[in-house]
GULUM-272157 format. One record per residue (C-alpha): x, y, z; residue number from 1. Coordinates in steps of 0.001 Angstrom, whole numbers. Example, Ala and Ser with C-alpha at 12.3 -4.5 7.8 and 13.67 -1.06 7.14 Angstrom:
2
<site px="12300" py="-4500" pz="7800" seq="1"/>
<site px="13670" py="-1060" pz="7140" seq="2"/>
END
This chain:
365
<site px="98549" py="-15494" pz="-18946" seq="1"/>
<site px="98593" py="-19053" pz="-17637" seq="2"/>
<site px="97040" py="-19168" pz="-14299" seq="3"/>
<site px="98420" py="-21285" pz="-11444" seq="4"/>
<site px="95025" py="-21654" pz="-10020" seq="5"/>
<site px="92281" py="-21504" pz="-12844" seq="6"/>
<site px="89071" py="-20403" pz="-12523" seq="7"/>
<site px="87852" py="-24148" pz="-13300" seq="8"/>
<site px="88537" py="-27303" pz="-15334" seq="9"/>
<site px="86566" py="-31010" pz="-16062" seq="10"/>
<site px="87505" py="-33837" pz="-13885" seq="11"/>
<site px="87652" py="-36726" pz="-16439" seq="12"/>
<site px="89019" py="-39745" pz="-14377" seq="13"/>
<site px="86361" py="-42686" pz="-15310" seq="14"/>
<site px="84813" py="-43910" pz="-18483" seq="15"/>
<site px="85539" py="-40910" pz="-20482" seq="16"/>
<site px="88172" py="-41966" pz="-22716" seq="17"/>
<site px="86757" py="-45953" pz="-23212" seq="18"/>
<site px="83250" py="-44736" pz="-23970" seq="19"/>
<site px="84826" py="-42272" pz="-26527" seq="20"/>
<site px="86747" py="-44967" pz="-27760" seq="21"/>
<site px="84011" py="-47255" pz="-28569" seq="22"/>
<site px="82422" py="-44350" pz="-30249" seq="23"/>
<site px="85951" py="-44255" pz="-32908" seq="24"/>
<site px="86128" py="-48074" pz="-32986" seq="25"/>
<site px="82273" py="-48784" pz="-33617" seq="26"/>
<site px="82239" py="-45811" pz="-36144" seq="27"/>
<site px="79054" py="-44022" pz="-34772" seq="28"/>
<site px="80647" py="-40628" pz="-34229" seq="29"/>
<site px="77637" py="-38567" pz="-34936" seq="30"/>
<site px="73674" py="-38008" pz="-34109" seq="31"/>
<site px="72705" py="-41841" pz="-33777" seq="32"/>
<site px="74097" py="-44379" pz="-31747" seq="33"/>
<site px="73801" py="-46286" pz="-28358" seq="34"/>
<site px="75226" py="-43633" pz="-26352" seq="35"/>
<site px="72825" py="-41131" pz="-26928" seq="36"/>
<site px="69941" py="-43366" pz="-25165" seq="37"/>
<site px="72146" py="-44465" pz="-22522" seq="38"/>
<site px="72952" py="-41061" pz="-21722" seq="39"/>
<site px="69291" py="-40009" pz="-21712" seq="40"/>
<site px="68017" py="-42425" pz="-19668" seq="41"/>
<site px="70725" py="-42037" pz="-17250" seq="42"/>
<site px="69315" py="-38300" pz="-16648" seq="43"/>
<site px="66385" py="-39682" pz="-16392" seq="44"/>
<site px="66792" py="-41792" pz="-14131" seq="45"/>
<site px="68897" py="-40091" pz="-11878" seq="46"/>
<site px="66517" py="-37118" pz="-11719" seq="47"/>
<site px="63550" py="-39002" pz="-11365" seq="48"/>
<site px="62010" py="-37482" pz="-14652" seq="49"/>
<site px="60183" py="-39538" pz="-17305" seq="50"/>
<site px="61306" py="-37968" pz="-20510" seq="51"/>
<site px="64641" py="-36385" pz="-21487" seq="52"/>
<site px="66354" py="-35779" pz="-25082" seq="53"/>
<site px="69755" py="-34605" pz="-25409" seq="54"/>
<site px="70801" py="-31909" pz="-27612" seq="55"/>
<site px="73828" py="-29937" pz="-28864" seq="56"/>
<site px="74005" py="-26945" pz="-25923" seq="57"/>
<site px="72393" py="-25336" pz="-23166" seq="58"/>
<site px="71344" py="-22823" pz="-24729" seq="59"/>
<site px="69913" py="-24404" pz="-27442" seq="60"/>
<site px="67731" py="-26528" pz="-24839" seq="61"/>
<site px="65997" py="-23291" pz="-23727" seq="62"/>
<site px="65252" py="-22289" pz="-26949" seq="63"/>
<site px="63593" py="-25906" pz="-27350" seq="64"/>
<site px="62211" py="-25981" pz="-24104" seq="65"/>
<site px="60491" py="-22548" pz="-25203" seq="66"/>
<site px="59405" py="-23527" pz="-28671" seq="67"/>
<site px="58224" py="-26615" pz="-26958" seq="68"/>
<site px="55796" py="-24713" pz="-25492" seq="69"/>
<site px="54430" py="-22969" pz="-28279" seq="70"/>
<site px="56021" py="-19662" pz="-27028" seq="71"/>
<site px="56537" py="-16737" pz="-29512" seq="72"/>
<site px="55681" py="-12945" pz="-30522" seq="73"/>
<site px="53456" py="-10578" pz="-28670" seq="74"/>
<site px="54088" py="-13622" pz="-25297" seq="75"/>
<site px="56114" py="-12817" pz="-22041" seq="76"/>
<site px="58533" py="-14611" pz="-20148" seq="77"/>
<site px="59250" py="-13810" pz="-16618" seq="78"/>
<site px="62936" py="-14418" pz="-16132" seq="79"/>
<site px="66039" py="-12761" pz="-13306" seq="80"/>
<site px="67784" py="-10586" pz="-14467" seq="81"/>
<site px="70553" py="-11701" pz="-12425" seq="82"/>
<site px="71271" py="-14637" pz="-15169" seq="83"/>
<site px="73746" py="-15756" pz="-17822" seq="84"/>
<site px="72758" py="-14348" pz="-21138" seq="85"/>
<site px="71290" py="-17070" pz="-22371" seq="86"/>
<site px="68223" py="-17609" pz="-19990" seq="87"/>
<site px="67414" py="-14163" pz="-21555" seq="88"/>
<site px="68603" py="-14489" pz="-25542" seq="89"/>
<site px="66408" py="-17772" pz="-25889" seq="90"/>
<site px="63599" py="-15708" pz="-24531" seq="91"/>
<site px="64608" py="-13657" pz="-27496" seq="92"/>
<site px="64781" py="-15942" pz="-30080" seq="93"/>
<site px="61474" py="-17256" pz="-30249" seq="94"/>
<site px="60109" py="-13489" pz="-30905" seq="95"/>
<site px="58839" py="-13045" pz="-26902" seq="96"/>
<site px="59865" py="-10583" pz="-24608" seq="97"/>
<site px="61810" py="-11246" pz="-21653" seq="98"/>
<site px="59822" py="-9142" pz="-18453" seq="99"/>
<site px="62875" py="-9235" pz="-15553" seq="100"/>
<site px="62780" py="-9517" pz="-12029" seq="101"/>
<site px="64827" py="-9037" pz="-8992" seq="102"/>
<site px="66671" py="-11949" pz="-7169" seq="103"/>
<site px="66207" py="-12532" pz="-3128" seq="104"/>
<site px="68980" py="-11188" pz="-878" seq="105"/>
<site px="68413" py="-14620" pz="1246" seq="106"/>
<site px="69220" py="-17055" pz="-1948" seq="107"/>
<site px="70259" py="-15053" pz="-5084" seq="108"/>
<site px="67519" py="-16415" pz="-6695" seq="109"/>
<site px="63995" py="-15096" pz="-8733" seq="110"/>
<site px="61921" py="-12955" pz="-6084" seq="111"/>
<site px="58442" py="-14666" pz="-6758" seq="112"/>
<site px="56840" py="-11563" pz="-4609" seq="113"/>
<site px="58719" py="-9716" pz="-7952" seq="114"/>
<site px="57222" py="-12003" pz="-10400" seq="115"/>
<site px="53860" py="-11688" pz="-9514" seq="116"/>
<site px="54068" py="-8459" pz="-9916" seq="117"/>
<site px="55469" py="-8504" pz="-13306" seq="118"/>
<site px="52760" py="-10867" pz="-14334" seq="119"/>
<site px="50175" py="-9146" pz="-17294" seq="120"/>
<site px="47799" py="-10583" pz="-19698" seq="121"/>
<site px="50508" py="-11388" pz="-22091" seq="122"/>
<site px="52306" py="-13199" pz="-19739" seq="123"/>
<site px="52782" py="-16996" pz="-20795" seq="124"/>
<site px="55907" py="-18405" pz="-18449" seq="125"/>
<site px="58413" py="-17762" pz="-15530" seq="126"/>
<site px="61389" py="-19111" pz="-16369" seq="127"/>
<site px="63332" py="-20167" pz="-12895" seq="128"/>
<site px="66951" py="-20267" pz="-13107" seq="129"/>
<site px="68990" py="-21884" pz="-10822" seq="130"/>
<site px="71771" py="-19954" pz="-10057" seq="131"/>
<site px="75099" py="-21075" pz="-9080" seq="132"/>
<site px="73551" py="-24279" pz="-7997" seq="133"/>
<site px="71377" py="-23294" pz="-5699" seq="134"/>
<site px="67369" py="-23547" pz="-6220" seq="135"/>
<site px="64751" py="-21303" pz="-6533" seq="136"/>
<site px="61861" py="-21081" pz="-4504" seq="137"/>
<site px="60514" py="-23489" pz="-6152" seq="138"/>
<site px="56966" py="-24495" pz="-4195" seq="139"/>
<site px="56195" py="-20464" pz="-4496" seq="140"/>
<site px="56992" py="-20286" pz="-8253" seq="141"/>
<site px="54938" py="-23554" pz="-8762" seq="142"/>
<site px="51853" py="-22084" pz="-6662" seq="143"/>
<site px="52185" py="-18230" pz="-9077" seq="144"/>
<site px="52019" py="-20437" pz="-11862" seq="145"/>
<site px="49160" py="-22951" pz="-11635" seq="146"/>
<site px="47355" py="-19503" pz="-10177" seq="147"/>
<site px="47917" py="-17606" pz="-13235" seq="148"/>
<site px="48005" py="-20388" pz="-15264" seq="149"/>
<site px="51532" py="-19861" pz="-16737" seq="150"/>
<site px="54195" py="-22247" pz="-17863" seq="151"/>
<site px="56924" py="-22676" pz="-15281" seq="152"/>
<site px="60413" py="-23251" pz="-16921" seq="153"/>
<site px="63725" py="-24452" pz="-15075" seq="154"/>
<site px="67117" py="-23354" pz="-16063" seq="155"/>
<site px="68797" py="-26275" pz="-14484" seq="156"/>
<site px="72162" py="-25304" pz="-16338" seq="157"/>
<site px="73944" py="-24493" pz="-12992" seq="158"/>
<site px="72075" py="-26698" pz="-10629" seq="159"/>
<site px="72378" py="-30671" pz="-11679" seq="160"/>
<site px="71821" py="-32888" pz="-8498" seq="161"/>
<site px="71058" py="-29710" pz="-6096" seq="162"/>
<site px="67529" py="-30066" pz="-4396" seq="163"/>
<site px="64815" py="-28211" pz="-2840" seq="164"/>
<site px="63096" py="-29951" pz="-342" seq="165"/>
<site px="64512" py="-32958" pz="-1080" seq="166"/>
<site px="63689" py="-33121" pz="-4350" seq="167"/>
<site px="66292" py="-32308" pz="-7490" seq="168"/>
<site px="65994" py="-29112" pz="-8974" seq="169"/>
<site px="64578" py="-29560" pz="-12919" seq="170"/>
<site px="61837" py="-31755" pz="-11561" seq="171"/>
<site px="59255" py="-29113" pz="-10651" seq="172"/>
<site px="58326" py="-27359" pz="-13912" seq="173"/>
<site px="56392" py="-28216" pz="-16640" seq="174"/>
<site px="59757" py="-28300" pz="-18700" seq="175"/>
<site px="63237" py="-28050" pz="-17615" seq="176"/>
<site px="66730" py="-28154" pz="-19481" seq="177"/>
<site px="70388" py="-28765" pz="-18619" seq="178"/>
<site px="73748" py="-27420" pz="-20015" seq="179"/>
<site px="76844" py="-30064" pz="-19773" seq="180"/>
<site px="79698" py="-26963" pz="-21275" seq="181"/>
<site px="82953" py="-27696" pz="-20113" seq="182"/>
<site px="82572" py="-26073" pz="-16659" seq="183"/>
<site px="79444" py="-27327" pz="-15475" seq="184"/>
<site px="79279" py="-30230" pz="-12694" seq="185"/>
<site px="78375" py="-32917" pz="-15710" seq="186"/>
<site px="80013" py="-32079" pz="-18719" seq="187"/>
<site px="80300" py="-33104" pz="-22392" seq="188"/>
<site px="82167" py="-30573" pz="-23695" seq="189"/>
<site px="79464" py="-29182" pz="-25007" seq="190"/>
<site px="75976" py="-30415" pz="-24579" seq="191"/>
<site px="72443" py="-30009" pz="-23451" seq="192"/>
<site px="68939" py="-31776" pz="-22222" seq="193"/>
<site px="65224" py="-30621" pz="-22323" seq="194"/>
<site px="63641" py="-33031" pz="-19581" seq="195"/>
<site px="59350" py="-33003" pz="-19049" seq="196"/>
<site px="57168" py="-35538" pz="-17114" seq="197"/>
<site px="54818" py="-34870" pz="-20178" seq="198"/>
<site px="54486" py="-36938" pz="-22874" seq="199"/>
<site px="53541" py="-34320" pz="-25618" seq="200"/>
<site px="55856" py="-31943" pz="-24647" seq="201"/>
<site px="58446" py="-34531" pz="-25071" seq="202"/>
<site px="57656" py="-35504" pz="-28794" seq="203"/>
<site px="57552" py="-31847" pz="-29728" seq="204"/>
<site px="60643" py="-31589" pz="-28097" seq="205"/>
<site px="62140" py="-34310" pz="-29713" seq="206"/>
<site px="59916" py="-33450" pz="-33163" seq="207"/>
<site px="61721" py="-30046" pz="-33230" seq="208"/>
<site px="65328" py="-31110" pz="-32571" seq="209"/>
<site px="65114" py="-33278" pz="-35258" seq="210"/>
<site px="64663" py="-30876" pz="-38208" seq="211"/>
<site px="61118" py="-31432" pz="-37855" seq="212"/>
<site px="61125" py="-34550" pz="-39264" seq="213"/>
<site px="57250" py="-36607" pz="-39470" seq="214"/>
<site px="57591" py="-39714" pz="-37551" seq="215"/>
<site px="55650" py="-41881" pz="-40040" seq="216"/>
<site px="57253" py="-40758" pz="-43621" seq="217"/>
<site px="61022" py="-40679" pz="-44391" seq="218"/>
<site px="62640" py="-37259" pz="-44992" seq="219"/>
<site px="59231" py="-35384" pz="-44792" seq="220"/>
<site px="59559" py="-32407" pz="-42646" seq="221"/>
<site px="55981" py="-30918" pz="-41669" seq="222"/>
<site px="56848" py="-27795" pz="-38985" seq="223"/>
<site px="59906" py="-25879" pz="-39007" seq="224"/>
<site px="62489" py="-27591" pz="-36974" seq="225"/>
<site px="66395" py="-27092" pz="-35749" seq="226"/>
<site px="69498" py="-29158" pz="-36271" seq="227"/>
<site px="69566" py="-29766" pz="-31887" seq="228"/>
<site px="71293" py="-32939" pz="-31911" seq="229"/>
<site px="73655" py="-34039" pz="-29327" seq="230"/>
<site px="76718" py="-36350" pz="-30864" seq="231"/>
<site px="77046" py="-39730" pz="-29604" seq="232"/>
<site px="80893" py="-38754" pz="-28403" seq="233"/>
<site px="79164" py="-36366" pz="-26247" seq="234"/>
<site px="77110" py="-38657" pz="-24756" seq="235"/>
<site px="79148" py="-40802" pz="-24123" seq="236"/>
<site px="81229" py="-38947" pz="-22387" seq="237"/>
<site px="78009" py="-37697" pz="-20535" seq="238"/>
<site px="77239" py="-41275" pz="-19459" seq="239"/>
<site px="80717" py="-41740" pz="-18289" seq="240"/>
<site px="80625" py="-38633" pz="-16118" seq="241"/>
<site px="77005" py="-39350" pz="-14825" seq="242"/>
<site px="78680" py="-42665" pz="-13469" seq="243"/>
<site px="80874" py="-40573" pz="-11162" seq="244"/>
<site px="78618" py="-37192" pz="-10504" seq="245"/>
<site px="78119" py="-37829" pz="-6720" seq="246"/>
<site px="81597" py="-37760" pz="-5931" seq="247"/>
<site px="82441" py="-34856" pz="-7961" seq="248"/>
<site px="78776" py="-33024" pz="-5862" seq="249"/>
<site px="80590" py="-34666" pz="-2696" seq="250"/>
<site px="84357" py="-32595" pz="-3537" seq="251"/>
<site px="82514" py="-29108" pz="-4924" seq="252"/>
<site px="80539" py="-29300" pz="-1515" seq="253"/>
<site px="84002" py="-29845" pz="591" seq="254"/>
<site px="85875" py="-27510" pz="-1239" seq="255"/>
<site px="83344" py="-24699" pz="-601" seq="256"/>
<site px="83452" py="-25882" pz="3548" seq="257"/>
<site px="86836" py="-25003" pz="3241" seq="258"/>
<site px="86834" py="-21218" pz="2049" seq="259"/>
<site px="84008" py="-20568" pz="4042" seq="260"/>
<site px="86763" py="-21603" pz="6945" seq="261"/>
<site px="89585" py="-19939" pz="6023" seq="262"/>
<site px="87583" py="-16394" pz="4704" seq="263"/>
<site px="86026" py="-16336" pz="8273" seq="264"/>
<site px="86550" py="-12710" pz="9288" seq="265"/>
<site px="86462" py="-11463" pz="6143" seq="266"/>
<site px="84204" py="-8473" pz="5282" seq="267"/>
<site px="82821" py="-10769" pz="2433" seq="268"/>
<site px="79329" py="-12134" pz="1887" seq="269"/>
<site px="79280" py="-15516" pz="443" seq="270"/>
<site px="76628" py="-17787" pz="-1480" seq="271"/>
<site px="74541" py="-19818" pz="1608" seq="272"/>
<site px="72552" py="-23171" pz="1352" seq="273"/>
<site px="69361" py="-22238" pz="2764" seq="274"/>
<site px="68075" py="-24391" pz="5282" seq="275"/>
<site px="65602" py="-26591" pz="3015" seq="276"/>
<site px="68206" py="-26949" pz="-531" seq="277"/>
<site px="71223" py="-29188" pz="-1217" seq="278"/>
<site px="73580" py="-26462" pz="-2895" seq="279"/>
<site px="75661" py="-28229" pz="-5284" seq="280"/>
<site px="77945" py="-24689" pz="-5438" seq="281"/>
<site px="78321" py="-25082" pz="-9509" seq="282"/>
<site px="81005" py="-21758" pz="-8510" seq="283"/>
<site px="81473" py="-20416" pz="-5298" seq="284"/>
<site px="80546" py="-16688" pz="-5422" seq="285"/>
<site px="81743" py="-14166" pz="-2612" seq="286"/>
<site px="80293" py="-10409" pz="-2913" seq="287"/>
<site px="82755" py="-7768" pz="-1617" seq="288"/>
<site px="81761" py="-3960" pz="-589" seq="289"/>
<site px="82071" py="-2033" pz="-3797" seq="290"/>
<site px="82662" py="-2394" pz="-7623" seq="291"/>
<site px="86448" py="-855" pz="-6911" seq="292"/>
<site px="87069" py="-3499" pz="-4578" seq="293"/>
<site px="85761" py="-5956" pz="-6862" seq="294"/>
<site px="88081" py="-5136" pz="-9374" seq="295"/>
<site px="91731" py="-4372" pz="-7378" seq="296"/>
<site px="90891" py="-7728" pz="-5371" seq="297"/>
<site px="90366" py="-9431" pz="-8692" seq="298"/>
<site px="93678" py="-7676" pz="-10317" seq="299"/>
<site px="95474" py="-8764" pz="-7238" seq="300"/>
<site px="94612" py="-12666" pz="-7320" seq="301"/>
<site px="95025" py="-12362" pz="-11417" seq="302"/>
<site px="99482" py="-11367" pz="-10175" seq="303"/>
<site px="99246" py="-13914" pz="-7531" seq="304"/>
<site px="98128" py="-16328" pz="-10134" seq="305"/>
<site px="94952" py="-17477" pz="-9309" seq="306"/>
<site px="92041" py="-16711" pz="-11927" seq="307"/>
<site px="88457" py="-15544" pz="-10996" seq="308"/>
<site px="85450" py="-14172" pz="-13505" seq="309"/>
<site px="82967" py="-11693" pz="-12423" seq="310"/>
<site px="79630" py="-12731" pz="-11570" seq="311"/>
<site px="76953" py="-12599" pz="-14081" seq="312"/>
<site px="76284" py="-8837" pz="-14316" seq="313"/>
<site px="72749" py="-7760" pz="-14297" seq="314"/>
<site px="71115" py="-8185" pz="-18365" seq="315"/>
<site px="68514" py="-5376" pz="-17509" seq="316"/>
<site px="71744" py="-2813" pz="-17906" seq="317"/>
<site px="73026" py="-4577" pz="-20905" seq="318"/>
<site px="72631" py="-2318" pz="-24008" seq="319"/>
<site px="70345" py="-4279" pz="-25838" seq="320"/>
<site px="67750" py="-4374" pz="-22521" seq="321"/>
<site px="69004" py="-838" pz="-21170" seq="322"/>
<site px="66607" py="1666" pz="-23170" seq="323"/>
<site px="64009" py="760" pz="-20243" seq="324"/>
<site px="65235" py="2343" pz="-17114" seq="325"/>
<site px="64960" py="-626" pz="-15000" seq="326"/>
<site px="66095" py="-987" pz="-11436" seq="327"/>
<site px="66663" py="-4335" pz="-9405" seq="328"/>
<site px="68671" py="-3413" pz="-6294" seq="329"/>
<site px="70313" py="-6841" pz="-5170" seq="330"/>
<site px="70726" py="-8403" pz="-8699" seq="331"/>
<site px="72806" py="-5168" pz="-9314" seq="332"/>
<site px="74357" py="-5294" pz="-6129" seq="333"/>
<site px="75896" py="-9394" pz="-6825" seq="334"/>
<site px="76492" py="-8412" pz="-10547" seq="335"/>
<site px="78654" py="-5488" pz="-9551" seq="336"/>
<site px="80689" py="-6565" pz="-6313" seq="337"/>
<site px="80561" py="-10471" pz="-6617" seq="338"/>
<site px="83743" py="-12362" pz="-7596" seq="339"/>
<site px="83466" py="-16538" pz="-8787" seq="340"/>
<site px="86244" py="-18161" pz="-7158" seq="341"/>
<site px="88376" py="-21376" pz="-8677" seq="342"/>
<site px="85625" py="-24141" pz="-8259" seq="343"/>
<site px="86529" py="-27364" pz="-9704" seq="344"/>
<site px="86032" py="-30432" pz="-8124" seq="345"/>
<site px="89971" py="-31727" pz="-7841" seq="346"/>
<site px="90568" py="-28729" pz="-5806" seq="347"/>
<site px="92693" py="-29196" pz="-3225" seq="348"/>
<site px="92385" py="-27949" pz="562" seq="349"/>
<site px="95810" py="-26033" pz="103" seq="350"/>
<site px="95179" py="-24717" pz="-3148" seq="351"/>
<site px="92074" py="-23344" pz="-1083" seq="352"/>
<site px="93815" py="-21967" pz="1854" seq="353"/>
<site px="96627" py="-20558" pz="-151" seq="354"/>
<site px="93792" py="-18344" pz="-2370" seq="355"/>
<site px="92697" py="-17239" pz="838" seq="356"/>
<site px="95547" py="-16394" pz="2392" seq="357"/>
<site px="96098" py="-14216" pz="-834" seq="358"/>
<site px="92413" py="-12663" pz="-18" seq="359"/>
<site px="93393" py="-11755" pz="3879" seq="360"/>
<site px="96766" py="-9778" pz="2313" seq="361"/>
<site px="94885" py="-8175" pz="-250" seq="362"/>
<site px="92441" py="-6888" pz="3289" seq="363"/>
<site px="95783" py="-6099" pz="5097" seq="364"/>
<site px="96980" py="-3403" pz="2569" seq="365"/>
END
């Protein structure tokens, strides 16, 4: 059905459609072009990072990020299991096994008192995921990993501009990535980064992405590579949306102000900014007191014509993880009962109160 209210969708009011244009008129449509550098160094130096090379997805920039690393069979990588799929299928892909962990009632994100004790001798990384825009606990992460000597990954997918400590999120790790898909706060349609302070890591990044091409002889390929490449239409609709990404932070941050205003009262938990993190609310997440609930409150919004998704249900209890019995209490406890709420930046203060006041019925039945 079409949905008065939907769940989200881009805000493309600045350079989009002249950037994209240029693209057409100038003919350089594909892997190569001005764009693609533009866009990079944007990232770069928005986040404060040295290196970053765009690519096709997110997903495919964890699975670079990993093979970056030189991560692969018999290694582990601690990850939540309170995740999108993909933190945990590019864990896959490389031939490593994901080891999960349960997420922090206080944040939502990666328990590090969890991770360390996950950690074994065939532990190589902890992959920190950002969820829902808020950061991980990042100068505990940082501290398990230089004491067990472990790569420490950020899955910055959810999280671009949000900060811990007053420092962006993707800038703690020894590799980080980005996703730009259509919902995210920066999008190009579909897109990705792998961003490192370190050099080497870099080249192999960039080394991999590019079929594994040898930088000194043409069309000689000397390691396995991938077909990563980001299109210069996508970055150039990146660029144009980098341009404008504080306002868009500046709307996702008032828009969440306002339901946390009109749910007051509510027998709802919500997703909080803890006292040291700039939440950039990539989708503002309520939890509600059972699955049942969950579901009739979401069936009831869906006839009132206002869209919502789940939250990410727990991967431990997805059949391809499940033959493990496995529990993580809170992870299972947001994956069952929590509820993403419309999200996009043009939202407007009535559209907000009027999903609300759909809510507060629902409660009065």
């Amino acid at each position: 059905m079409g949905f008065i209210i939907p769940i989200y969708k881009p805000l493309l009011n600045g350079n989009e459609k002249k950037y994209v244009n240029d693209c057409l008129d100038s003919s350089w449509i594909s892997s190569r072009g001005d764009y693609i550098k533009k866009f990079e160094d944007g990232i770069s130096g928005y986040l404060g990072v040295k290196h970053s090379t765009a690519v096709c997805n997110g997903t495919v920039a964890l699975h670079l990020a990993l093979v970056t690393l030189g991560i692969g069979e018999n290694d582990e990588v601690i990850v939540p299991s309170f995740t999108y799929i993909a933190s945990v299928s590019s864990i896959v892909y490389t031939g490593a096994t994901p080891v999960f962990v349960d997420s922090l009632e206080s944040t939502w994100q990666m328990d590090p008192d969890d991770v360390k004790k996950k950690i074994t001798n065939k532990t190589k990384a902890i992959m920190a995921v950002h969820i829902y825009g808020h950061p991980c606990e990042m100068k505990e992460l940082q501290k398990i990993a230089k004491e067990y000597d472990l790569f420490l990954i950020e899955d910055t997918a959810e999280a671009l501009g949000s900060k811990y400590d007053g420092k962006y999120a993707g800038t703690f790790g020894d590799i980080s990535t980005l996703s730009f898909y259509g919902n995210k706060t920066l999008t190009t349609g579909e897109g990705g980064m792998v961003l490192t302070n370190d050099e080497t890591l870099h080249d192999r990044a960039y080394h991999f992405k590019m079929h594994g091409l040898a930088k000194y002889r043409e069309y000689w390929h000397d390691v396995i590579g991938y077909n990563y490449r980001m299109t210069n239409i996508c970055a150039a609709i990146g660029l144009a949306q980098l341009e404008t990404i504080e306002g868009r932070i500046k709307q996702k941050r008032q828009l969440v102000s306002w339901y946390i205003k009109y749910l007051k009262d509510l027998p709802i938990e919500y997703h909080r900014e803890a006292k040291n993190v700039f939440h950039t609310y990539w989708m503002f997440t309520i939890v509600v007191e059972n699955p049942q609930v969950r579901d009739e409150l979401r069936n009831y919004l869906r006839d009132k014509g206002v869209e919502t998704r789940p939250s990410f249900y727990p991967v431990h209890t997805m059949p391809m993880f499940s033959l493990k019995y496995q529990k993580h209490p809170f992870a299972e406890k947001i994956g069952w009962c929590g509820i993403n709420l419309p999200s996009f930046p043009s939202l407007e203060e009535n559209e907000v109160m009027e999903i609300c006041s759909h809510i507060k019925n629902f409660y009065k039945l």
